[in-house]
N, C-alpha and C positions, 0 to 999 in steps of 0.2 A: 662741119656736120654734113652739107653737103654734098660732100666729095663722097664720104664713109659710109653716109646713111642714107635713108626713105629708099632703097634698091627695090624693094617691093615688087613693084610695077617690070623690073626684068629679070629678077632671080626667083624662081619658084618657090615656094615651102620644100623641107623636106628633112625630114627627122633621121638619126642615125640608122645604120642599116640596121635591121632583125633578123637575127637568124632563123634558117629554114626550119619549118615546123617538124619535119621527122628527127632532123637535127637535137631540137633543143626540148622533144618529149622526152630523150634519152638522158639527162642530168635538170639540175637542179640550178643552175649558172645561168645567168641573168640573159635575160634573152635580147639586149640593145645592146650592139658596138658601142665603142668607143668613139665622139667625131675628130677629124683629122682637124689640128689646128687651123688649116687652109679651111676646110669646110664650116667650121667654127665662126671664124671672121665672116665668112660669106651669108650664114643663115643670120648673125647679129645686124648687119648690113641693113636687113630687111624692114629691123623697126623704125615703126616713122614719126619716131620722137614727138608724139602729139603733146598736145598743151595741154587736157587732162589725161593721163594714162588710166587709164581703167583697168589696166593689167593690174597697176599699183594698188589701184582702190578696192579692187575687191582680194586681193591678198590678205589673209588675216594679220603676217607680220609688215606690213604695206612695205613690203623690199622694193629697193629702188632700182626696180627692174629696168627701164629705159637707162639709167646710167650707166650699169655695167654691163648693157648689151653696146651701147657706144662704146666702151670700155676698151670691150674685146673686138667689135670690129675694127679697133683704132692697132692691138696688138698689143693693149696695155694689161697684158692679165693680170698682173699683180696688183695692181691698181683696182681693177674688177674682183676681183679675191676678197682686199679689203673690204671694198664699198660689200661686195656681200654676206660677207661675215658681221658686217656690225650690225645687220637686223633681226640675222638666224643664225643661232647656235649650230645647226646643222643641215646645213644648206644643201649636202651630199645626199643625206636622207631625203628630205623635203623634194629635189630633184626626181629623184625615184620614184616618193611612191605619193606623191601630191594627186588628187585627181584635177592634173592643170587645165583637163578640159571644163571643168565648173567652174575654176578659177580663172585664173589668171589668162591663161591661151584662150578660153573659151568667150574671155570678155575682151580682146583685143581689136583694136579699131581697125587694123584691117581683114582680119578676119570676118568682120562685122561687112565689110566693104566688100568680102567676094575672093580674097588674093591669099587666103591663107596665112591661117597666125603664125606669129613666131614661134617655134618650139622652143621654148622658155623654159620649161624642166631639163628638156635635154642640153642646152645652155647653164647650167645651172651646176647640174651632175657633173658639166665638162669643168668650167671651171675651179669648182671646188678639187676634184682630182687630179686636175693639172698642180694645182696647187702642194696639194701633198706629196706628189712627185717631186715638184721640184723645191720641195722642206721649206714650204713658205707657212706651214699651217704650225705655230709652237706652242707649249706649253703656256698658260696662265703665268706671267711673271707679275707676283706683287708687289706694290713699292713700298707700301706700309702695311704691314701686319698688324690688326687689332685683336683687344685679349676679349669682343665677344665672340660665342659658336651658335653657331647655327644647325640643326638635326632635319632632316628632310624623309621625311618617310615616304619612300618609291623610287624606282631608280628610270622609272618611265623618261619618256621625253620631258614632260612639264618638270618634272624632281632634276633631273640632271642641266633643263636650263636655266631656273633658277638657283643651281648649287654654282653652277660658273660664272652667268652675274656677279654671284654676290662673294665668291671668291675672289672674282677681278676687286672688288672694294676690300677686300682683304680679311674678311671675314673666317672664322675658323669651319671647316663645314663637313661635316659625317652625314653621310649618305646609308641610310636602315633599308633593305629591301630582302623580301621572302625569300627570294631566288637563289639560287648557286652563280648567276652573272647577272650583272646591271643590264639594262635594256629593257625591259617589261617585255611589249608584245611587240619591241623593234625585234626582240632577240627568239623571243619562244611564240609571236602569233603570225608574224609574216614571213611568208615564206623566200627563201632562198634568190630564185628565180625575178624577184620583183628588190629583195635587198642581200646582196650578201653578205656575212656575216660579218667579218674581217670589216665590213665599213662601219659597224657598231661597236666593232671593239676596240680597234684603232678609236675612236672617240673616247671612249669611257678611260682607254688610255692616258692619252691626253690628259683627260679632266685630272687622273691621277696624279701624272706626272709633276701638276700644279697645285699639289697639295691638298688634294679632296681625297678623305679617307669614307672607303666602302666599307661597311659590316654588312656582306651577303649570309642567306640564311638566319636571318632573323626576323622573326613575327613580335608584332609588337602586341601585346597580351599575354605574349607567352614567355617570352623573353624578359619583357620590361613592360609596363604600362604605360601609356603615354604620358597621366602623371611623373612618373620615374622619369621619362625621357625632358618634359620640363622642365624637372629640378637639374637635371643635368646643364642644360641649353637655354641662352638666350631668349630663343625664338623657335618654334618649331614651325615646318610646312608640309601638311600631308599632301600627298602628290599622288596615293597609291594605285588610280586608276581605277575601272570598273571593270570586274570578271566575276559577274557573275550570269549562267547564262540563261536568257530566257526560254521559258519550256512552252508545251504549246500539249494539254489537256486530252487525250486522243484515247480511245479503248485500245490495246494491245500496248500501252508505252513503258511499260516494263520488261517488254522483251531483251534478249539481249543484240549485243550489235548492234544499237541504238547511241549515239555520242552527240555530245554536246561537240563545236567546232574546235574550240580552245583546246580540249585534251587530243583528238585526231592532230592537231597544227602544232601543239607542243611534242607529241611524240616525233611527229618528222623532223622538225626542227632539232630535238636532242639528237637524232641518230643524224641528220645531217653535222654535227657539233661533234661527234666520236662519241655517244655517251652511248652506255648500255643502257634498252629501255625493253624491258622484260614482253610487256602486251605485244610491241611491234614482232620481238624476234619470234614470240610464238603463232605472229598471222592475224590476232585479236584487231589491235590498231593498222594493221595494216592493207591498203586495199587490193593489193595483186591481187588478179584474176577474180573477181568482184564485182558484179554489178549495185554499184555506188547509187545512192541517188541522195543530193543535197537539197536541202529545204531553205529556201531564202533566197534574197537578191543582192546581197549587197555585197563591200570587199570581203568580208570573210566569205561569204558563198564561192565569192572567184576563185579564195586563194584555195579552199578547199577542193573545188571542183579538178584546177590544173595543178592541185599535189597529186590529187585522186592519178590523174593521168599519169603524171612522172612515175608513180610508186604501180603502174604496168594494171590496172584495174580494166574487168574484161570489156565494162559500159559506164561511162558515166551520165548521168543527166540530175539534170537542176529546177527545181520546183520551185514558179513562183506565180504569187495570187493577182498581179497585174501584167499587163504586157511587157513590150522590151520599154518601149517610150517614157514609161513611168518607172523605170528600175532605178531603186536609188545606189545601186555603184558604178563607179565609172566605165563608161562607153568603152574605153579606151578596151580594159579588163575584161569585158564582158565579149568584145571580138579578136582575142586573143583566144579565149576561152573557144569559141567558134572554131576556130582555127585551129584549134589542137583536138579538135573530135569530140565536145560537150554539147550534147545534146537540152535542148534547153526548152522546158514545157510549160509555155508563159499559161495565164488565164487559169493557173490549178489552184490547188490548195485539198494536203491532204487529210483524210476523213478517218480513218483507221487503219493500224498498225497490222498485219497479222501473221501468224507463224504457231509452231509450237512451243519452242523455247526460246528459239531467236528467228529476227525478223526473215519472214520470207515473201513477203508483200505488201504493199502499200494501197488503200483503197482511196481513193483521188475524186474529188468534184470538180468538176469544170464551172469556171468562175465567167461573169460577165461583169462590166463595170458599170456601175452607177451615177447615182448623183455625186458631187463632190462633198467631201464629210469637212469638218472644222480645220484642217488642214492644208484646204484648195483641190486636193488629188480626190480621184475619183472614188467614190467607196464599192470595194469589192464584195459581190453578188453571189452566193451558189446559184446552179441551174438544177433546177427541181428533176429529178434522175437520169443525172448524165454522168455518176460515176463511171471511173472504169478503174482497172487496176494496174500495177508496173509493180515488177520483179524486183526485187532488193535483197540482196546478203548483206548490207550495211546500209544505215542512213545517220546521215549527218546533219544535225541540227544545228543550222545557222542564222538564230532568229534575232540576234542583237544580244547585246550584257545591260543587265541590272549590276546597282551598287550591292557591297556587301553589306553585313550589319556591322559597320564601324562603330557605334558605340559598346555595343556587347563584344565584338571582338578588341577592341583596344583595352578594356574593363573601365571604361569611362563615359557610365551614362546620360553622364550630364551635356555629352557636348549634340548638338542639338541638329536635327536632320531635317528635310523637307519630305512634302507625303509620299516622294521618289524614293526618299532612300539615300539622297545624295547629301552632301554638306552645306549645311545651310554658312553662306559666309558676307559680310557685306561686300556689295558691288565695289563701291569703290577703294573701299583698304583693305580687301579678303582676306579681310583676317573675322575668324569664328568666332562661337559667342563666350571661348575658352581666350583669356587674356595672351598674348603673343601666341595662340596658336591660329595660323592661317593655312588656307586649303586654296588647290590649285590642279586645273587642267580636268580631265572627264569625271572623276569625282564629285564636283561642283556642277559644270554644265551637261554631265549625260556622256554616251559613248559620242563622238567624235573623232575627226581629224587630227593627225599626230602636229600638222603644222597650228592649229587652234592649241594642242597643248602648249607648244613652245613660246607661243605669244602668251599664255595665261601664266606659264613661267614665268617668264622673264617682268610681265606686270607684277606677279606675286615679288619679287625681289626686289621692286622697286619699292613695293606697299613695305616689305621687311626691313630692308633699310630706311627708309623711314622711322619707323617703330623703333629700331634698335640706334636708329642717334637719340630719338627722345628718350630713350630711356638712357641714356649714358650721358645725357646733359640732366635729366633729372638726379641720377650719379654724384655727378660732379656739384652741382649745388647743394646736396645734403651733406657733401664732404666739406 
C-alpha cells in the first residue's frame, strides 16, 4: 500500500479536464473529459487509506470507495469494476450526477486536512466506462429460475434496482412504467449535458437482456388496478417516484409561459431523444432568444438554468430566497451555471406574475435572513418596500415535487398515505399496509437523491425476498 497510496502530500487534486465554456454552450454533451488511465492510477494514489473512511460512511450505498481506488491505482480495474458494482446498480450514473461534494469527496479526510479530496465521482464514472469498453459489464445470468413474479411499478432508479436484485435470485420480474422508455427522470428530467442518454439505456438494456420484461406506457388505474396487478404477481413494489410539482400561490399565475420544471426538462430531453414535441417546435417550450428567469435553488434549478443556455435564450437568471451559502444544490452545479452566463439573484423571492396574457414581468422582494426556523437554516425575511421588477418572456418553476394521489389514481383506496402524500410503509420490511405490496425510493422518503433511491431499491429487494420465501415455504407446508 505504501508504494501505491497516501501520494497526497505530492500529487495534487485534479479532476478531468472540462471543456471550454463557449465550447460546450453550443451542444448538449457532457461537459468532463474522459481520464487517461495514466491519470486515473495517479489521482487513485491520492487516497490515504484511513482507518475510518468517511468517504464510505456518508455514502448512502456505503461503497467501498477506499478499495477500488487502491484497486485502480494498483491497475487492477476489473477487480475495482467488481468491488464496485456489487454496492451500486449503477455506478456510471451515480458518478455523474451524485452531488459528491455533500458526499462522499466532501467528507474526505484529506480534504478535511487542506490537500484536496479525491475526485471520487470522476473515479467512479471512469471505472464503470472503462469497464464496458472493455465487455466486462454482462447481462444478469440466473442460475436457478423460480416460478414466483415480481411487478414493479416505476422504472426509476429505485424500481429498476430492485428489479436486478431480485432477478439476480431468480425471480420472474415485469417492470409497469407511464413512459415510452424506462429511466424516469434519469431519462426525461436530467439533462444531457450532466448524463447522457446512451448511459441509461445501455443499462435498461442490460437489465433486459437478463430477462426483465418492460410494459412501457402503462398507467396503473387505467390500464390495470393495482388490485389486478396483485392477483397477477407475487409481490408487488411501487417504485413510481414523486412528479408532482410544487406551485407557489402568486396574483398573475395563470398567465401563460409560466412552466412547471419537469415539462420545460422533458420537452428538451424528448427532442434531444429524436422525438417530435409539438410545444418546443412551435417556440412555446422553448427558450431561444428569451429572457428566461428560474425560480429555485436546487438541481432542478441548475439543470433548467444551463438547458435555458444550450437551447440559445437571450438572458438567463435564477431566483433564490437565500444566499449562495445556504443553496440546497450542488456547489459544484451552481459554478458551472456561473460560468456559462446564469446570472443568479440570491436574497429574492418573487411577489407577482404580470403581463397581459402571458408573462411579461416578475415583481420580486428582496429577502434578508433570519432567525433559524425548525430546520437549522435561516428563515427567509421580505424587506418592507424593496421590490423591484425583472423582465420575463418565460419563467420556470422550480420549487421541488409533491407525491401524486396514488390511492385515487391506482383505484385503491385502501392503501394508506402519510399527511405528505407519500406511502406510508414499515421501516424496516417496506412493505405497505396492503399485504405483499411494498414501496420504495422518493415515493416513501420525499424528492431525493437518485443514489438514495438505489439503496432504498436494493433494501426493498432484500425486504421482498424475504417475503416471497416465507410465503413459498408457507406453500410448501400446506402442500
Amino acid at each position: 500500500m505504501t508504494n501505491k497510496m497516501l501520494k497526497f502530500v505530492e500529487i495534487g487534486q485534479q479532476t478531468p479536464p472540462k471543456r471550454g465554456v463557449n465550447n460546450r454552450k453550443d451542444d448538449f454533451n457532457e461537459i468532463y473529459d474522459e481520464f487517461l488511465t495514466q491519470k486515473a492510477q495517479e489521482q487513485s494514489s491520492r487516497c490515504s487509506q484511513c482507518g475510518v473512511p468517511f468517504c464510505q460512511v456518508h455514502c448512502p450505498l456505503s461503497n467501498n470507495i477506499p478499495d477500488w481506488l487502491k484497486l485502480t491505482a494498483e491497475g487492477r480495474l476489473k477487480e475495482a469494476y467488481e468491488l464496485s458494482q456489487s454496492t451500486n446498480n449503477m455506478p456510471e450514473v451515480c458518478g455523474r450526477i451524485c452531488p459528491q461534494d455533500r458526499l462522499c469527496e466532501g467528507n474526505c479526510v484529506i480534504e478535511q486536512s487542506g490537500h484536496g479530496t479525491v475526485t471520487i465521482g470522476s473515479m467512479e464514472k471512469y471505472i464503470t466506462d472503462n469497464a464496458w469498453e472493455q465487455g466486462w459489464v454482462k447481462p444478469i445470468s440466473v442460475k436457478s429460475e423460480k416460478n414466483q413474479s415480481v411487478g414493479i411499478i416505476g422504472a426509476g432508479p429505485a424500481g429498476l434496482a430492485a428489479a436486478e436484485q431480485l432477478r439476480k435470485e431468480g425471480y420472474k420480474i415485469t417492470v409497469y412504467d407511464r413512459y415510452d422508455r424506462a429511466g424516469g427522470l434519469l431519462i426525461y428530467g436530467i439533462p444531457n449535458f450532466k448524463l447522457e442518454k446512451h448511459v441509461v439505456e445501455r443499462r435498461t438494456k442490460l437489465l433486459k437482456d437478463g430477462g426483465i420484461e418492460f410494459i412501457q406506457n402503462f398507467e396503473v388505474g387505467k390500464d390495470a388496478t393495482l388490485d389486478q396487478l396483485r392477483k397477477k404477481h407475487d409481490a408487488i413494489l411501487i417504485a413510481t417516484g414523486v412528479y408532482k410539482p410544487r406551485e407557489i400561490s402568486l396574483p398573475g399565475n395563470d398567465l401563460d409561459n409560466i412552466f412547471p420544471a419537469m415539462e420545460f426538462l422533458t420537452a428538451s430531453n424528448k427532442k434531444g431523444l429524436g422525438d417530435k414535441v409539438e410545444l418546443f417546435d412551435r417556440g412555446v417550450l422553448n427558450a431561444e432568444g428569451k429572457d428566461i428567469v428560474v425560480i429555485g435553488g436546487g438541481d432542478t434549478a441548475m439543470d433548467c438554468v444551463r438547458t435555458s443556455v444550450r437551447q440559445k435564450a437571450k438572458s438567463v437568471k435564477c431566483l433564490y430566497r437565500r444566499d449562495k451559502e445556504n443553496m440546497p444544490g450542488s456547489s459544484r452545479e451552481v459554478a458551472n451555471a456561473e460560468e456559462e452566463g446564469v446570472e443568479f439573484v440570491w436574497l429574492s423571492s418573487p411577489k407577482e406574475f404580470k403581463g397581459k396574457n402571458k408573462i411579461e414581468n416578475l415583481v420580486v422582494d428582496q429577502i434578508q435572513l433570519g432567525e433559524p426556523d425548525e430546520s437549522g437554516r435561516r428563515r427567509p425575511e421580505v424587506k418592507e418596500g424593496s421590490e423591484f421588477e425583472i423582465k420575463a418572456d418565460m419563467v420556470i418553476k422550480a420549487l421541488g415535487f409533491d407525491p401524486e394521489d396514488l390511492p385515487n389514481l391506482f383505484d385503491t383506496k385502501e392503501l394508506q398515505v402519510t399527511k405528505w402524500g407519500t406511502i406510508k410503509a414499515d421501516f424496516d420490511t417496506m412493505e405497505t399496509n396492503l399485504k405483499g405490496v411494498f414501496a420504495a425510493g422518493d415515493i416513501v422518503r420525499g424528492a431525493s437523491l437518485v443514489v438514495w433511491a438505489i439503496k432504498d431499491g436494493r433494501d426493498a429487494a432484500t425486504a421482498m425476498k424475504n417475503y416471497l420465501q416465507e410465503l413459498e415455504i408457507k406453500k410448501t407446508k400446506v402442500a
